[in-house]
C-alpha positions in Angstrom: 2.5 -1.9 1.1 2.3 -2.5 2.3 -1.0 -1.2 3.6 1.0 -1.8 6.9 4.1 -0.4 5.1 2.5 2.8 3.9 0.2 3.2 8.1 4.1 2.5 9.2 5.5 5.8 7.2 2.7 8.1 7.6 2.9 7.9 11.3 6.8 7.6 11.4 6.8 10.5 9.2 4.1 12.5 11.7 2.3 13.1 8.1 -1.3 12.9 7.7 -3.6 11.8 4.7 -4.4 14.9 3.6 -0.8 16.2 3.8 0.2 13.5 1.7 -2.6 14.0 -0.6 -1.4 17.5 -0.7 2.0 16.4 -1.6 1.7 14.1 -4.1 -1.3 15.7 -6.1 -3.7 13.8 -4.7 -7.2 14.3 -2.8 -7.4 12.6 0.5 -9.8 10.5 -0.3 -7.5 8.6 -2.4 -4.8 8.3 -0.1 -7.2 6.8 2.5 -8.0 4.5 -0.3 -4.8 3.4 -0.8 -3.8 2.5 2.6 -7.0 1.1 3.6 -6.0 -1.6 0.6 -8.9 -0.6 -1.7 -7.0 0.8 -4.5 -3.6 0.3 -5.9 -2.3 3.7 -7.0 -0.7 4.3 -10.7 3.0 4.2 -11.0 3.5 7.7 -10.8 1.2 8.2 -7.5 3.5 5.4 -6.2 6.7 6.9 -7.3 5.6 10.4 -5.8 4.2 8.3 -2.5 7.8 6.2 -1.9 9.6 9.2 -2.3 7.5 11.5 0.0 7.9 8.5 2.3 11.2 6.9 1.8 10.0 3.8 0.7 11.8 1.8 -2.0 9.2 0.9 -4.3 10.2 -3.1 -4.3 9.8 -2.7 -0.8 5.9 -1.5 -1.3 5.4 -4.2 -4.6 6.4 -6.8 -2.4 4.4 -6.3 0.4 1.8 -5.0 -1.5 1.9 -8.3 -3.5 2.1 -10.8 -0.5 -1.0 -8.6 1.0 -3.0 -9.3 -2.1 -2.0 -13.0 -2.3 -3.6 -14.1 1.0 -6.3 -11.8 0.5 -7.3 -14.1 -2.2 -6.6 -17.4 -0.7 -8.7 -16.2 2.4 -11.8 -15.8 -0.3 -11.1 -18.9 -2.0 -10.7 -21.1 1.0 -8.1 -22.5 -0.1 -5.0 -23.5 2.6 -1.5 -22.3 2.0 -0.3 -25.6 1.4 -2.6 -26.9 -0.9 -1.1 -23.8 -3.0 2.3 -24.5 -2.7 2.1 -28.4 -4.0 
């Protein structure tokens, strides 16, 4: 998420961490995790987050996954292109 995706909803939503966390079972703690990109939640967290949300879960996998990908290349050092030969 989509860390951006899942910042995006809360505040379109007007719904704070702990309101979420409230919602979906969860302390706040972890829901500040999650969109500060330091945990992934478990399927069922997601499920219960996207539809608290409205956020189709490709949608969040997708980001999510694109997020993680240059995370990685930034450690490695390693340019974009050199990848994609």
């Amino acid at each position: 998420m989509c860390i951006q995706c899942l910042k995006r909803a809360l505040t379109a939503k007007g719904i704070s961490q702990r309101e979420l966390g409230r919602r979906i079972e969860a302390t706040q703690a972890s829901v500040s995790h999650y969109v500060k990109g330091k945990r992934l939640p478990g399927t069922v967290v997601l499920y219960k987050i996207c539809k608290e949300l409205d956020i189709e879960t490709d949608v969040y996998y997708a980001e999510l996954s694109w997020t993680l990908l240059m995370k990685e290349i930034k450690k490695s050092k390693v340019t974009f292109s050199e990848i994609s030969k």
